[in-house]
Structure formats: structure tokens, C-alpha cells
OpenMM code with the backbone's topology and positions (N, CA, C; nanometers):
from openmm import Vec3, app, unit

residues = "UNK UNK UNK UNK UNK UNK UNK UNK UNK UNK UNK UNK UNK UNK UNK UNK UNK UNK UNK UNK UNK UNK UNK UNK UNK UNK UNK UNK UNK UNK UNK UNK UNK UNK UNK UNK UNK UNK UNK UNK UNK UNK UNK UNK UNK UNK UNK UNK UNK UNK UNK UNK UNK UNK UNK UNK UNK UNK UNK UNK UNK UNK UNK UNK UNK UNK UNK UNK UNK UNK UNK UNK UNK UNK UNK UNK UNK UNK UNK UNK UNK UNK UNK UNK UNK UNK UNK UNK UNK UNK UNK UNK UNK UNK UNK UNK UNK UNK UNK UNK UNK UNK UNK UNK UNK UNK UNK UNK UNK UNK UNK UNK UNK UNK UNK UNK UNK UNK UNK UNK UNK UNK UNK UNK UNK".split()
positions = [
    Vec3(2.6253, -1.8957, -0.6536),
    Vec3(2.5183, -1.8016, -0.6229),
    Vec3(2.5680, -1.7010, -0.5189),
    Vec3(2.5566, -1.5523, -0.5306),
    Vec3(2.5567, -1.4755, -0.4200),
    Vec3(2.4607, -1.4085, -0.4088),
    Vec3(2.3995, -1.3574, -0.3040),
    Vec3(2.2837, -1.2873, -0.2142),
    Vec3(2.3602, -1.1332, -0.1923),
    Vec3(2.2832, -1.0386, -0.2232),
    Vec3(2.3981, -0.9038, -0.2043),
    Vec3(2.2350, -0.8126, -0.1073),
    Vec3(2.2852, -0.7801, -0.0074),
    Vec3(2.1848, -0.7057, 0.0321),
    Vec3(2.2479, -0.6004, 0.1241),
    Vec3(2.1360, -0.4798, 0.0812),
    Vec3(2.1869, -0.3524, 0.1143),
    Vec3(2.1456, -0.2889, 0.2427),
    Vec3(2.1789, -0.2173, 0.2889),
    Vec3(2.1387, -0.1086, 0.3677),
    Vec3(2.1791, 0.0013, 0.4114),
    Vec3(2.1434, 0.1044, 0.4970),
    Vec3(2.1671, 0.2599, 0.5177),
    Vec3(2.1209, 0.3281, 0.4696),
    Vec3(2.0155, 0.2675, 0.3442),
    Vec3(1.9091, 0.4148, 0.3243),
    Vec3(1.8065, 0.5216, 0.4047),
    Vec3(1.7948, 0.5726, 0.3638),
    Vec3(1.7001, 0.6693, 0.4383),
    Vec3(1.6453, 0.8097, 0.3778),
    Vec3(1.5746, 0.9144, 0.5084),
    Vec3(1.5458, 1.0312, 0.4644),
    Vec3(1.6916, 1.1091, 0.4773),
    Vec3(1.7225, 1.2114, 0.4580),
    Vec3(1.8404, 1.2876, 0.4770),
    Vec3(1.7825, 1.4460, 0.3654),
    Vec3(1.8641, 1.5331, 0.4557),
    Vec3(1.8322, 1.6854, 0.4393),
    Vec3(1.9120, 1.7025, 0.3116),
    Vec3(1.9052, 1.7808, 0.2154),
    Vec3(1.9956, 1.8217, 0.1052),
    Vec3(2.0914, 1.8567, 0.1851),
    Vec3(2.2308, 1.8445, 0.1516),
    Vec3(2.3566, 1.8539, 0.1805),
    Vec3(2.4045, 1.7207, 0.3328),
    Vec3(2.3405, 1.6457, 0.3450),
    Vec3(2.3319, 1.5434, 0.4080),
    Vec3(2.4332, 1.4260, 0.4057),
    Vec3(2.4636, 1.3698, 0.4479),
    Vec3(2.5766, 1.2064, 0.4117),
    Vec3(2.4791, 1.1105, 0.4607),
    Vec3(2.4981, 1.0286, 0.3967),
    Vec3(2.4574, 0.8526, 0.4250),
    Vec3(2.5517, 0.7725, 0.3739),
    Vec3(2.5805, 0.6540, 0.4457),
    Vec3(2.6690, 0.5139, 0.3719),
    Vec3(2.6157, 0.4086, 0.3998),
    Vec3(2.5990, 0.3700, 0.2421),
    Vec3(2.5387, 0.2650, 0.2464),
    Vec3(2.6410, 0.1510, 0.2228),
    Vec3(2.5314, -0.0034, 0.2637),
    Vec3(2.5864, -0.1297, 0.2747),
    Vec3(2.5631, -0.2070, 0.2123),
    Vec3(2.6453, -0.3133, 0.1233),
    Vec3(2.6108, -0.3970, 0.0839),
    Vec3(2.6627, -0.5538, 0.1348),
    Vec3(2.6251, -0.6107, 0.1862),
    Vec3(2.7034, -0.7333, 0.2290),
    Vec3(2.6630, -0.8546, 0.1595),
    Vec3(2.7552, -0.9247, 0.1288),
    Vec3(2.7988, -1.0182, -0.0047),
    Vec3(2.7628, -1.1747, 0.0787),
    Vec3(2.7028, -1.2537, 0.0041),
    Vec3(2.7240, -1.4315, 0.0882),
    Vec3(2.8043, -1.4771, -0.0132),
    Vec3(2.8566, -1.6217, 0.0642),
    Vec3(2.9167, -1.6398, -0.0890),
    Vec3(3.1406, -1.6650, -0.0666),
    Vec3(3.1988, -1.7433, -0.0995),
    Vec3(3.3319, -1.7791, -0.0890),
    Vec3(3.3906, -1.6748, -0.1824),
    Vec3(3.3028, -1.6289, -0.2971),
    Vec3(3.3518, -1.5512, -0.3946),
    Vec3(3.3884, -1.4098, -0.4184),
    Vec3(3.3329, -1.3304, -0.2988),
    Vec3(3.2974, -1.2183, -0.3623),
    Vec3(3.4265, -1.1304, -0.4158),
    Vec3(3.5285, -1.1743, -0.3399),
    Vec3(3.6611, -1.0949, -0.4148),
    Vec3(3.6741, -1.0948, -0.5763),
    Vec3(3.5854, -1.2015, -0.6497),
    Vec3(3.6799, -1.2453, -0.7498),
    Vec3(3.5470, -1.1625, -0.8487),
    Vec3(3.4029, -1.0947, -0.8076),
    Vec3(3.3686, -0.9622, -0.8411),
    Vec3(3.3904, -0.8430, -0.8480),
    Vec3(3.3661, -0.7491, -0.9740),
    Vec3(3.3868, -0.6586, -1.0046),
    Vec3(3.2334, -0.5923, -0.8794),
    Vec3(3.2585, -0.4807, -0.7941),
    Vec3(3.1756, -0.4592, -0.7507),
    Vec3(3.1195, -0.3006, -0.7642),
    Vec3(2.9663, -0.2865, -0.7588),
    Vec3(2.9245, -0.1126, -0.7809),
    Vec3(2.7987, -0.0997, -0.7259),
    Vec3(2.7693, 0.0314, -0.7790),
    Vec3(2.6511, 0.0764, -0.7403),
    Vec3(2.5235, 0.1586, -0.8588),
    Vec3(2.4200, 0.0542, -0.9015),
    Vec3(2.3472, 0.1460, -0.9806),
    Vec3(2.2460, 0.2310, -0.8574),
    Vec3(2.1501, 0.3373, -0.9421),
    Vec3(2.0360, 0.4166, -0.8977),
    Vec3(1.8759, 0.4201, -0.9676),
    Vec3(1.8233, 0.4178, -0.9328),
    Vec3(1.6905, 0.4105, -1.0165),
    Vec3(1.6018, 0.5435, -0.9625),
    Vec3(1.5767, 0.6487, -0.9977),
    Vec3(1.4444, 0.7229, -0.9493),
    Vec3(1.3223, 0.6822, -1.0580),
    Vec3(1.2183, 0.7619, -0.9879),
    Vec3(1.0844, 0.7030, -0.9928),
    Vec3(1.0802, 0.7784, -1.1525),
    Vec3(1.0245, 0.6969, -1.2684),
    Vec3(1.0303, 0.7880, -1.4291),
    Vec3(1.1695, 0.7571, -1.5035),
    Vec3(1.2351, 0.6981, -1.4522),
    Vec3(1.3685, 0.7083, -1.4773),
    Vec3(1.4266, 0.5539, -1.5595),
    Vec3(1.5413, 0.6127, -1.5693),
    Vec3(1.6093, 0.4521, -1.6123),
    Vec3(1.7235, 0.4404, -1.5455),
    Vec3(1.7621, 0.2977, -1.5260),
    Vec3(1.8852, 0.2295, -1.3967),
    Vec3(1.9747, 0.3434, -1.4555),
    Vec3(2.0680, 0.3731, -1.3754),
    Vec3(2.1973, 0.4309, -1.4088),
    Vec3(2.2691, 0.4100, -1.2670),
    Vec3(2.4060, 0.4281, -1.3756),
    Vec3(2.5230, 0.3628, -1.3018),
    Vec3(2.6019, 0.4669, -1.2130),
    Vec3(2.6144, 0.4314, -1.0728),
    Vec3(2.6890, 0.4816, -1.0102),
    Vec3(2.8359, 0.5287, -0.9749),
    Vec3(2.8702, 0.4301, -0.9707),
    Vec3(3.0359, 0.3681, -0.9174),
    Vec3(3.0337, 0.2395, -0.9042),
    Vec3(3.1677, 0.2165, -0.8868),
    Vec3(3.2409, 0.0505, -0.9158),
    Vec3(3.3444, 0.0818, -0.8675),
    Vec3(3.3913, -0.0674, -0.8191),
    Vec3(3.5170, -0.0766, -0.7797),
    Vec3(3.5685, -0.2031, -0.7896),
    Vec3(3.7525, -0.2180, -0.8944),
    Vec3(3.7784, -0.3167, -0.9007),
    Vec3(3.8166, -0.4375, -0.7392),
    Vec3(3.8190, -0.5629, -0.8165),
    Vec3(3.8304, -0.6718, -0.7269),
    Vec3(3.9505, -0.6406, -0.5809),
    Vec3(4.0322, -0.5814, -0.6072),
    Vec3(4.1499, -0.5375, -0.4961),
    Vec3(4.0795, -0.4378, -0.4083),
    Vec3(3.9911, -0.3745, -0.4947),
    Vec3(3.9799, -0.2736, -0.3832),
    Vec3(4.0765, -0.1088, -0.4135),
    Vec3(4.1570, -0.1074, -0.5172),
    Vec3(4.2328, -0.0097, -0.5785),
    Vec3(4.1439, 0.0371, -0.6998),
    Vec3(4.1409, -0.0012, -0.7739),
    Vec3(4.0721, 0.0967, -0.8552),
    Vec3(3.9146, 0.1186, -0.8573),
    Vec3(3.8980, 0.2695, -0.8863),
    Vec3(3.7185, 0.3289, -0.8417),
    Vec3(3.7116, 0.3588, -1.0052),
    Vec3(3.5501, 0.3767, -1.0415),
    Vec3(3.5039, 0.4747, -1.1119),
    Vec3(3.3960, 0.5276, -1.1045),
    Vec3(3.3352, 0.6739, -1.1457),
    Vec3(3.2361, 0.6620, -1.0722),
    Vec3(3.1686, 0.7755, -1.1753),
    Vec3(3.0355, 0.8028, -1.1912),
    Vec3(2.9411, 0.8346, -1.3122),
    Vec3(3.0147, 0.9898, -1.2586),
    Vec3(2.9553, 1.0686, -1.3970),
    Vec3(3.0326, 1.2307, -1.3350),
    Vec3(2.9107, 1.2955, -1.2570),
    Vec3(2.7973, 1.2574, -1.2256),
    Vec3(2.7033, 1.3299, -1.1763),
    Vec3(2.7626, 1.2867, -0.9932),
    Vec3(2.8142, 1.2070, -0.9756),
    Vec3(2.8185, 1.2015, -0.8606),
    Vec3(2.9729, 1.1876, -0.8002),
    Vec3(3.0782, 1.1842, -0.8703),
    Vec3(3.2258, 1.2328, -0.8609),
    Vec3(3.2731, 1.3391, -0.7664),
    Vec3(3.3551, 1.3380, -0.7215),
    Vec3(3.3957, 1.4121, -0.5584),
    Vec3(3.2500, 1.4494, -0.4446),
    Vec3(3.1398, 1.3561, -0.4696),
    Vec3(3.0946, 1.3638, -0.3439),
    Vec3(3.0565, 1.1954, -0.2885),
    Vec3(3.0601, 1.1593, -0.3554),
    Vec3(3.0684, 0.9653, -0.3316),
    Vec3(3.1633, 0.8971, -0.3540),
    Vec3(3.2063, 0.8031, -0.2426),
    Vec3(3.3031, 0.7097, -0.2749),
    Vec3(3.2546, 0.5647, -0.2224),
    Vec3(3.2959, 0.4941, -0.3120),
    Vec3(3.2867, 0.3305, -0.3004),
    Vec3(3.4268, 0.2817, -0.2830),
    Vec3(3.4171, 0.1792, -0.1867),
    Vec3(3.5084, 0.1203, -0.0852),
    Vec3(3.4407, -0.0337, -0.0803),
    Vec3(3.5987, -0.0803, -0.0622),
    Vec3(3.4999, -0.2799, -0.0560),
    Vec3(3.6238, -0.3384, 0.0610),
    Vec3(3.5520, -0.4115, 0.1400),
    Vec3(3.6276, -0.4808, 0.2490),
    Vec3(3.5985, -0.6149, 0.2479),
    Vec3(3.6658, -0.6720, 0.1368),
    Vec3(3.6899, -0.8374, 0.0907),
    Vec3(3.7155, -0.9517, 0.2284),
    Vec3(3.7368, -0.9133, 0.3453),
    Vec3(3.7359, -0.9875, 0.4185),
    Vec3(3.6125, -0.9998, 0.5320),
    Vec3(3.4898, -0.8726, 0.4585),
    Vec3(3.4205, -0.8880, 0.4936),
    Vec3(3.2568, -0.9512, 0.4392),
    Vec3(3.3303, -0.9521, 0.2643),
    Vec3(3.2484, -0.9282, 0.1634),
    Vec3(3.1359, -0.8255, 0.1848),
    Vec3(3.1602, -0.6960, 0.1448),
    Vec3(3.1242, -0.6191, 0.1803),
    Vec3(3.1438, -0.4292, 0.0958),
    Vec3(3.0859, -0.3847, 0.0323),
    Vec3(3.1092, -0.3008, -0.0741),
    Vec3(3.0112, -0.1690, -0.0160),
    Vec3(3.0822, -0.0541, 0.0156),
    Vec3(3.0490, 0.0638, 0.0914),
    Vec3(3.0131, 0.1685, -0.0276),
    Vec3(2.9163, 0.2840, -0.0102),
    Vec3(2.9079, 0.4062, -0.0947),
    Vec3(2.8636, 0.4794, 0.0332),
    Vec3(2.9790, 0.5753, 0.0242),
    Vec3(2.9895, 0.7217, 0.1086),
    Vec3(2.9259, 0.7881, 0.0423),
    Vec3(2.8292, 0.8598, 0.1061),
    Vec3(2.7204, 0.9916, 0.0109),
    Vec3(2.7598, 1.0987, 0.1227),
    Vec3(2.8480, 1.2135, 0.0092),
    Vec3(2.8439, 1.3374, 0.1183),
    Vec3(2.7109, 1.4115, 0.0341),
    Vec3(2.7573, 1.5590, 0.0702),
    Vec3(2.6747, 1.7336, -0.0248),
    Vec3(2.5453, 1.6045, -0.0550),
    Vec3(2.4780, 1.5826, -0.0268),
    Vec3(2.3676, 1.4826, -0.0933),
    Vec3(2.2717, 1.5949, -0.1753),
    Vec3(2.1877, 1.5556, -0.2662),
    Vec3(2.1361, 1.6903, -0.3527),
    Vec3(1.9795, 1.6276, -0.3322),
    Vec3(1.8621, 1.6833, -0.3744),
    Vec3(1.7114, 1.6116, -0.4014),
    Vec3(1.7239, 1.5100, -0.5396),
    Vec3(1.8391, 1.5412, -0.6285),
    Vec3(1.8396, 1.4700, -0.7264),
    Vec3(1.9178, 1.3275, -0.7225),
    Vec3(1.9361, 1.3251, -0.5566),
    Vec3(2.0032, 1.2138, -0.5889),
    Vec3(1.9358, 1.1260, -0.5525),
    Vec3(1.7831, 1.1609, -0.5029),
    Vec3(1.7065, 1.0584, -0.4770),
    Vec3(1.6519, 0.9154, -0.5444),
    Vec3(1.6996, 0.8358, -0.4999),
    Vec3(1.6610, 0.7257, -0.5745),
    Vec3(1.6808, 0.5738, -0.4908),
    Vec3(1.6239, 0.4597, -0.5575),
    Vec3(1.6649, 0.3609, -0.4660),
    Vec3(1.7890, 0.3405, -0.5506),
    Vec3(1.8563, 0.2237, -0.4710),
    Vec3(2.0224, 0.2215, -0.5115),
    Vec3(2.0521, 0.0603, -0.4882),
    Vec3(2.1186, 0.0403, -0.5786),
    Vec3(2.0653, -0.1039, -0.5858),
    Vec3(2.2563, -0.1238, -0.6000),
    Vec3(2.3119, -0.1929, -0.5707),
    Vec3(2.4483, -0.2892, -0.5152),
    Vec3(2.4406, -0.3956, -0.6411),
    Vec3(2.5374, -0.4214, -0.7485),
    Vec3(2.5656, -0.5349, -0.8586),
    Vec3(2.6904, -0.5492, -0.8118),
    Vec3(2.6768, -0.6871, -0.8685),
    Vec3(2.8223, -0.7858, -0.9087),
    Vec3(2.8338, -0.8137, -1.0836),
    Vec3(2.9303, -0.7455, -1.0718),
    Vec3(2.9363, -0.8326, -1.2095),
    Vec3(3.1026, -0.9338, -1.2575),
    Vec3(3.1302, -0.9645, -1.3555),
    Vec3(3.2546, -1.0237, -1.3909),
    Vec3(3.3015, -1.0017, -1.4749),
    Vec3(3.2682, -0.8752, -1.5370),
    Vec3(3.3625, -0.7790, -1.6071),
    Vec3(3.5372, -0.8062, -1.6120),
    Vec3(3.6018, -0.7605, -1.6831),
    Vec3(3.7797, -0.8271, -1.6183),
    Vec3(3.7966, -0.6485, -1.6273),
    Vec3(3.7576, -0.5450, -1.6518),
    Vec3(3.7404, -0.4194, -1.6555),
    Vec3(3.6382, -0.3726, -1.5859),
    Vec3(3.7238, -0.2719, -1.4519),
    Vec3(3.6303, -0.2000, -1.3727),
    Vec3(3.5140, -0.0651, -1.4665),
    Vec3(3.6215, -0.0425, -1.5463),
    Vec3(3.5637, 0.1039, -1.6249),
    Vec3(3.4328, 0.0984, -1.7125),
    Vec3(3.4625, -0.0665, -1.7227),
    Vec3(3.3044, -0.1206, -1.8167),
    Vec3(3.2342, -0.1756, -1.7257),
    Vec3(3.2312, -0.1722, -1.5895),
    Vec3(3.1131, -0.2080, -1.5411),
    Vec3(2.9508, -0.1675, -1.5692),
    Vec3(2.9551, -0.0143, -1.5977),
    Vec3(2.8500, 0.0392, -1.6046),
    Vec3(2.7716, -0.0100, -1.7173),
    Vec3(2.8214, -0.1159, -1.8086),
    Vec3(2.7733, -0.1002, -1.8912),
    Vec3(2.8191, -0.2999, -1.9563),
    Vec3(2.8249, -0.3371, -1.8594),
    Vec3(2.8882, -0.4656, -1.8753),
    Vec3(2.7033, -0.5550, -1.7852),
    Vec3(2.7510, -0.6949, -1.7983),
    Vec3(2.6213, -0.7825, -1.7578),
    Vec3(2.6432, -0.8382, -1.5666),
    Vec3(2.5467, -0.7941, -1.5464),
    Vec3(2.5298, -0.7709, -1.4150),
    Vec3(2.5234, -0.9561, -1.3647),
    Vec3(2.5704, -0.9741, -1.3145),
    Vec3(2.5529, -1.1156, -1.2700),
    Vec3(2.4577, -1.1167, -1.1332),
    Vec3(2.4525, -1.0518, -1.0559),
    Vec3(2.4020, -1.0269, -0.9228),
    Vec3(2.3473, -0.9357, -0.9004),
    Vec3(2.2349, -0.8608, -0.8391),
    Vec3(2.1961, -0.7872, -0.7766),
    Vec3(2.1149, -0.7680, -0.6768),
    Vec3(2.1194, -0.6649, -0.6245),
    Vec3(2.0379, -0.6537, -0.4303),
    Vec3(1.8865, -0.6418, -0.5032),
    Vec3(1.8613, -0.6267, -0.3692),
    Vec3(1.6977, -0.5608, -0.4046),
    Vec3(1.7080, -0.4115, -0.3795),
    Vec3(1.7906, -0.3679, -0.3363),
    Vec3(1.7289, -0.2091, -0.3394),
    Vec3(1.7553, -0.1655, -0.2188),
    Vec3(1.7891, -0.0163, -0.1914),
    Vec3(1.7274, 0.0376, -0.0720),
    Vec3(1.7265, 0.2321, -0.1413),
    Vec3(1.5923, 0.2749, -0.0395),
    Vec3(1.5559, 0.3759, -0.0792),
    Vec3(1.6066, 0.5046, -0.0104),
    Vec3(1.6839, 0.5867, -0.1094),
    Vec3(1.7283, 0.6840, -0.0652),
    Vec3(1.6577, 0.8394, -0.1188),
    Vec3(1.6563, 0.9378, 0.0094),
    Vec3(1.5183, 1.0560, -0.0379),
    Vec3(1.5702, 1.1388, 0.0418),
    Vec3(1.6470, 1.2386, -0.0299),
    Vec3(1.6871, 1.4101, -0.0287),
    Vec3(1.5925, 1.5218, 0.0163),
    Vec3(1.5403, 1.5169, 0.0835),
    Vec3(1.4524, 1.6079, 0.1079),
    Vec3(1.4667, 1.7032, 0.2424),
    Vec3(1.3876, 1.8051, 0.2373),
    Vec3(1.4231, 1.9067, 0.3303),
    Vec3(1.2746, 1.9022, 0.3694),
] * unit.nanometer
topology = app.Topology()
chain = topology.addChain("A")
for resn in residues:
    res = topology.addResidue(resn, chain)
    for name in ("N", "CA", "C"):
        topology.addAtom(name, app.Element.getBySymbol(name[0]), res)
């Protein structure tokens, strides 16, 4: 069993940064594929970024490519998303998965074994 819970959401101005947190319980978490979905309100989950088990390889949806990066610090169990240029559209809560994918690139679309509850992020001016 792992517990993944997030934080660093918030309000933030369009063109804004936030980084958020996810911290992992658990002997395992290295041996997860780790990411980030989004949910806005009307909407359906979509996938953020991922990052394989080392910590070397990223991927990340094209709506949000050169302004977010995901980062994981395995000795902390612990899986980061840098939000720079933040837009109103990127508002959404953002929810932290594990999955066990053996492919980072199919995470988005692979079976989620774990997930946070959420935290709410809102672009606004």
C-alpha cells in the first residue's frame, strides 16, 4: 500500500510559478513509475507528466511542455511539478499517481495503482 499526498497548491496570478508536492509512504516508491494528472471543473482527468523510476526520463502532455517540469527525489519518496508562465487554463486540481507501467511514455494512459487526493490549483488575476 502507498499513501501519496500532495501539496503547494494555491491562488497564483497568470504568468505565476507554483511547485507542487507529492510525498510517497511506503519502502517502495522507487520501484513506481511516477506523474501528474489534472482535472478542471466540466472536464475529464488528463495527463500531465511522468517520470521514470531513476528519475532520468520525463514526459510530459504538449499543453504543458517547456513550462513544467517533474522531478522525483527517491530518497525522499517524493515527486515534484515545477509550474512556471502559469495560464487561467491551467486551472485545475492536480492529483499525483503511481503506477507500474515498465514504460514511462505509457503512463498517461496505463492503470494507475495509487493516487493522492488532490490539490487545487487557480490562475487567476
Amino acid at each position: 500500500q502507498v499513501l501519496l499526498v500532495e501539496s503547494g497548491g494555491g491562488l497564483v496570478q497568470p504568468g505565476g510559478s507554483l511547485r507542487l508536492s507529492c510525498a510517497a509512504s511506503g519502502r517502495t516508491f522507487s520501484s513506481y513509475v511516477m506523474g501528474w494528472f489534472r482535472q478542471a471543473p466540466g472536464k475529464e482527468r488528463e495527463f500531465v507528466a511522468a517520470i521514470g523510476r531513476s528519475g532520468i526520463i520525463t514526459y510530459y502532455a504538449d499543453s504543458v511542455k517547456g513550462r513544467f517540469t517533474i522531478s522525483r527525489d527517491n530518497a525522499k519518496n517524493t515527486v515534484y511539478l515545477q509550474m512556471i508562465s502559469l495560464k487561467p487554463e491551467d486551472t485545475a486540481v492536480y492529483l499525483c499517481a503511481a503506477s507500474e507501467t515498465p514504460r514511462t511514455i505509457t503512463f498517461g494512459a496505463s492503470p494507475i495503482a495509487y493516487w493522492g487526493q488532490g490539490t487545487q490549483v487557480t490562475v487567476s488575476s
